[in-house]
C-alpha positions as CSV (number, residue, x, y, z in Angstrom):
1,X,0.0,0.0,0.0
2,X,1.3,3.4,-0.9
3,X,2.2,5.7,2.2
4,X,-0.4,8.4,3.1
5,X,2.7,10.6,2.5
6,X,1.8,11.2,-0.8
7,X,-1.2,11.9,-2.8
8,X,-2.2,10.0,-6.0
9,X,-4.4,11.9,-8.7
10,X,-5.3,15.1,-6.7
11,X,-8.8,16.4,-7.0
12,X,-9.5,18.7,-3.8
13,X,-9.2,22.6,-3.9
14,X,-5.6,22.7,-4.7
15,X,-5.1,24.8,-7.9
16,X,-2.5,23.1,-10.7
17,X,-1.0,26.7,-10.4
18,X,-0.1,25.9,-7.2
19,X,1.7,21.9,-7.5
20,X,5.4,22.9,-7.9
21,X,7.5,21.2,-10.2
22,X,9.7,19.6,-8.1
23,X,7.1,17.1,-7.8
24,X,7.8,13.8,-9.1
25,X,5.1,12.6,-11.5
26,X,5.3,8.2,-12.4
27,X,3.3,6.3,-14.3
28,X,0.2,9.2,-15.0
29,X,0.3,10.0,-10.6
30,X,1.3,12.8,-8.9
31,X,2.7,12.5,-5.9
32,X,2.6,15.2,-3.4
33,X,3.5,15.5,0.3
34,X,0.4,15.9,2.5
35,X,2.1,19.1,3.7
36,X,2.0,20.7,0.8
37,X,-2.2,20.2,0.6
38,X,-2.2,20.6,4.7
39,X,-4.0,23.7,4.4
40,X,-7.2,22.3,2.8
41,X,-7.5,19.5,4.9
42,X,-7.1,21.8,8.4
43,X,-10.0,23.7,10.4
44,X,-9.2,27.2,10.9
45,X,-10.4,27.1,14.6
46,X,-8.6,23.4,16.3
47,X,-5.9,23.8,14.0
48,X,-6.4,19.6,13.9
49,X,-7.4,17.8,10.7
50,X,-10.8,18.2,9.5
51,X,-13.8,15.7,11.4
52,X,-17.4,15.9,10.9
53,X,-16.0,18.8,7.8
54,X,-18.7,22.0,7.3
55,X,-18.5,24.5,4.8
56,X,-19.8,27.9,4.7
57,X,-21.6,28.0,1.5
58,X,-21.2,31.9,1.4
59,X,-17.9,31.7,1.4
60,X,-16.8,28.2,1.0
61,X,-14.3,28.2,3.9
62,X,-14.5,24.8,6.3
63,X,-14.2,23.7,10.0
64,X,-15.0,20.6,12.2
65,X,-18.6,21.0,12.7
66,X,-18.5,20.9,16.9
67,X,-15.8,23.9,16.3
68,X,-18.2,25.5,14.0
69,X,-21.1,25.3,16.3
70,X,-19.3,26.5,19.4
71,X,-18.0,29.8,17.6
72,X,-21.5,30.2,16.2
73,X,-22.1,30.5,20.0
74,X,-20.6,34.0,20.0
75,X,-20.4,35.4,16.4
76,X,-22.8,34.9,13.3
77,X,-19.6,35.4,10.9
78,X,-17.0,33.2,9.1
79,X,-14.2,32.7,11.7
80,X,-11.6,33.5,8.6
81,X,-13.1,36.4,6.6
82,X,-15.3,37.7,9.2
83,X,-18.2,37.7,6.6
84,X,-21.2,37.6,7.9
85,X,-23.1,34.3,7.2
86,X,-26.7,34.9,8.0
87,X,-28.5,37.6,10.2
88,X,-30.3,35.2,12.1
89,X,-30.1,31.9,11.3
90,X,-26.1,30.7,10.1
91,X,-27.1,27.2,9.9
92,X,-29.0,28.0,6.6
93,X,-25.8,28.2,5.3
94,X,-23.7,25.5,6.1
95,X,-23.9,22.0,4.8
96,X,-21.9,19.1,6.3
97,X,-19.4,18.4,3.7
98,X,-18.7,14.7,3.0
99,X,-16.5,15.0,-0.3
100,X,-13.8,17.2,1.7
101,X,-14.0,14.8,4.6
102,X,-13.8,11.7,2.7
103,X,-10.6,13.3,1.0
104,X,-9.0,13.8,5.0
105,X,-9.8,10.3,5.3
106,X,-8.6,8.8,2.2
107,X,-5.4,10.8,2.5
108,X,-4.9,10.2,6.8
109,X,-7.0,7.0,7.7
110,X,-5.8,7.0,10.8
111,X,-7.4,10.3,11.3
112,X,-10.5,8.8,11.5
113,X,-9.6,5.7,13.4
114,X,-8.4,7.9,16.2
115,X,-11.5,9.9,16.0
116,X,-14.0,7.2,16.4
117,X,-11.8,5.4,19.1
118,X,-12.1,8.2,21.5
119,X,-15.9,8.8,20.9
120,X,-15.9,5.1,21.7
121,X,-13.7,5.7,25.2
122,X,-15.9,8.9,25.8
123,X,-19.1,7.2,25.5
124,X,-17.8,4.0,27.6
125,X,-16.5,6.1,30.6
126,X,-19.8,8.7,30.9
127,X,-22.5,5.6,29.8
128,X,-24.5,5.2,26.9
129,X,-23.7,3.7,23.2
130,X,-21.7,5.7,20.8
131,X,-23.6,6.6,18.2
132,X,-22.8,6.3,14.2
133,X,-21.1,9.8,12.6
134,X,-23.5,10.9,9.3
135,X,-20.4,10.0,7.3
136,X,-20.0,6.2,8.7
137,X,-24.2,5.7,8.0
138,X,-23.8,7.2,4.4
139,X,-20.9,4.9,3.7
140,X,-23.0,2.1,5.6
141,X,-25.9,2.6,3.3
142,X,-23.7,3.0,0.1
143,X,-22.2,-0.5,0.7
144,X,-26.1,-1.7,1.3
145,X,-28.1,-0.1,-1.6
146,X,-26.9,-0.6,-5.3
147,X,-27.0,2.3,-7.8
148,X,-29.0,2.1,-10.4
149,X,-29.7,4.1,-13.4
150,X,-33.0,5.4,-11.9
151,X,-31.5,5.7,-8.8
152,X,-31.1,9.6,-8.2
153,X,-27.4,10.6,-7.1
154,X,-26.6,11.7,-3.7
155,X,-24.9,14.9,-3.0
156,X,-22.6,15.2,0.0
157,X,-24.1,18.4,1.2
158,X,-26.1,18.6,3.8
159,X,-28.0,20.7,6.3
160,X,-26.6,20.1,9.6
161,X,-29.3,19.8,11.6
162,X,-32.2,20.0,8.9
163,X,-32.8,18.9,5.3
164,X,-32.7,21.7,3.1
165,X,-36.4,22.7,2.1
166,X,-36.8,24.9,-1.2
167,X,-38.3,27.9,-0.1
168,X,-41.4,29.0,-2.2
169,X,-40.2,31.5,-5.3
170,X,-40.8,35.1,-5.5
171,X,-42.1,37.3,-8.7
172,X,-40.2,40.4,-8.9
173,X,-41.1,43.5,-11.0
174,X,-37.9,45.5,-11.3
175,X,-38.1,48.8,-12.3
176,X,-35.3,51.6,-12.9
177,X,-35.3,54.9,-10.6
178,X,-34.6,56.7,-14.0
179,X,-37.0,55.2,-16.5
180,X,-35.4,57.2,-19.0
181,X,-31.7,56.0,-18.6
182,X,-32.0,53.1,-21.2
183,X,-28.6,51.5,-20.5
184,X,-30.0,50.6,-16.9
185,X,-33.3,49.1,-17.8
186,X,-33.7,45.5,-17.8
187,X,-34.8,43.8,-21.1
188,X,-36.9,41.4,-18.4
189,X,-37.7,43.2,-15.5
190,X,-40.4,40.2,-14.4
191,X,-38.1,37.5,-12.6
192,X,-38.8,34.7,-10.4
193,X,-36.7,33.7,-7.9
194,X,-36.1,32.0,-4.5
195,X,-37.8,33.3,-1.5
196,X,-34.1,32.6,0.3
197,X,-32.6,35.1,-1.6
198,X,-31.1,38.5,-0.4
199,X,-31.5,41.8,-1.7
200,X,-27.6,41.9,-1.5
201,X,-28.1,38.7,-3.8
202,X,-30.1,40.4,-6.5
203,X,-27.7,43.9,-6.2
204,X,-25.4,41.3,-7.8
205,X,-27.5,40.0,-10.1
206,X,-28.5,43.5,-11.6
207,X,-24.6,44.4,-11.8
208,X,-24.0,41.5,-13.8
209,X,-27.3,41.6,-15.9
210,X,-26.4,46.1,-16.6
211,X,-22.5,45.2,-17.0
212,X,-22.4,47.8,-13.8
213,X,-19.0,48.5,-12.4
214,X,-18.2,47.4,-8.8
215,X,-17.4,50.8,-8.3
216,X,-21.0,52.3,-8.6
217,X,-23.1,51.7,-5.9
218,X,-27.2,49.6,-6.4
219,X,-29.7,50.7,-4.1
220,X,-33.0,48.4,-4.0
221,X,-36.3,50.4,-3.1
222,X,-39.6,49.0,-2.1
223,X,-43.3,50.9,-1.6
224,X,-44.1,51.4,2.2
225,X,-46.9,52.7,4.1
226,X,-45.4,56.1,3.9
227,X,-43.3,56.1,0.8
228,X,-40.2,54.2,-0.9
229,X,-38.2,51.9,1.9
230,X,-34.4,51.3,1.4
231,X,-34.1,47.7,1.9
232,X,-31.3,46.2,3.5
233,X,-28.6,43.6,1.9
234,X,-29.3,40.8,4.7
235,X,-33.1,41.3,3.8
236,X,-34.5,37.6,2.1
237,X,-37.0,38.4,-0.5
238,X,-39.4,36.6,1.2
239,X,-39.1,38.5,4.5
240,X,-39.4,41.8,2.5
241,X,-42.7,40.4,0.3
242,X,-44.2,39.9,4.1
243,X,-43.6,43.2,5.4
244,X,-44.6,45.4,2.6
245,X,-46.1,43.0,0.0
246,X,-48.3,40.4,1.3
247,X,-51.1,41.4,-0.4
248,X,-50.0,41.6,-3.9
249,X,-48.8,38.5,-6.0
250,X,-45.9,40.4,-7.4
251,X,-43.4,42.2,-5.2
252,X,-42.6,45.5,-7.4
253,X,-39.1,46.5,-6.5
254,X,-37.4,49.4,-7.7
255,X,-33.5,50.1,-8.3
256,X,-31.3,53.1,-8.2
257,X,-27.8,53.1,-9.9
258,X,-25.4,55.8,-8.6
259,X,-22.2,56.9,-9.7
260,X,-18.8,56.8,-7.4
């Protein structure tokens, strides 16, 4: 058996760009030393290899989900670039990432022996039966149930403590502050889209759609009881269809493009 020293036909994160050439390559397989990849395979917050791997789909940075949880404890934002993952709920956000962990495991097997023999001592010296990880029951039932071509295929993201439910999709109307600037108007203004999504979401959205410049600014306005509302860029689309639209079937949303 090859040592875990090396890695054979590399497939994580790590950009070709980055492989120097000093590594040898035999017989069509790189081999790389686990130091050199160390970085992807580490949480941010133990500093240990990744177990029970999350990712932050906002920003695609990953930790140990217990390390994850505890610093959700005292901050709602990404322990390495401090952006902020959800206003009130993070969880929305992060999926339980078995490909990245099944890369730590592949590459340092004993990794995950160690892990699961002191769950096993924990659980034996405070009582009670250690129960499966979501990565040893998804291997189980992988070994148990045969693919077939109807079978659908399974991602390896997951919700960690709920399935993800598709939120009910929103019609948007959107309409330019300056109906006669022509080079801002959408050629489809009607849009439907995910009741999950932000405002700072569909900001990005219109800059890609108008070819805007990250240097001018999008402001999103919606119709209030007592006039036009700034909406905020943590704001879901549903959340703002509740508070000023309910009663209409289309939320009518209007933009504003300044200049720097």
């Amino acid at each position: 058996m090859e040592s875990t020293e090396s890695i054979t036909r590399i497939t994580s994160s790590l950009s070709l760009n980055e492989i120097p050439n000093t590594y040898a390559e035999k017989d069509g397989f790189l081999r790389i030393p686990v130091h050199a990849v160390n970085p992807h395979l580490i949480c941010g917050l133990c500093q240990g290899y990744l177990y029970e791997a999350c990712t932050i789909t906002e920003c695609m940075h990953s930790f140990c989900k217990s390390c994850l949880v505890k610093h959700l404890q005292r901050s709602l934002n990404c322990p390495m670039c401090a952006i902020l993952i959800h206003p009130t709920d993070p969880f929305v956000h992060i999926r339980l990432d078995g490909l990245l962990q099944d890369i730590v495991y592949a590459l340092l097997p004993q990794v995950e022996k160690n892990e699961i023999e002191n769950e096993r001592l924990f659980y034996e010296q405070n009582g009670g039966k250690r129960p499966a990880s979501k990565q040893e029951t998804r291997r189980s039932s992988a070994n148990v149930i045969q693919s077939s071509p109807n079978t659908p295929k399974a991602t390896h993201s997951h919700s960690i403590f709920q399935p993800y439910v598709q939120a009910p999709p929103v019609a948007l109307n959107l309409q330019c502050l300056e109906p006669k600037s022509k080079s801002h108007r959408l050629a489809k203004p009607f849009v439907h889209i995910t009741g999950r999504a932000t405002i700072q979401h569909l900001t990005k959205f219109l800059k890609k759609k108008l070819q805007i410049t990250d240097s001018q600014k999008v402001d999103l306005y919606c119709p209030g009881a007592s006039g036009m509302v700034c909406l905020s860029d943590s704001h879901t689309l549903r959340t703002v269809k509740d508070l000023y639209c309910h009663d209409t079937n289309i939320l009518q949303l209007t933009y504003e493009i300044s200049e720097p």
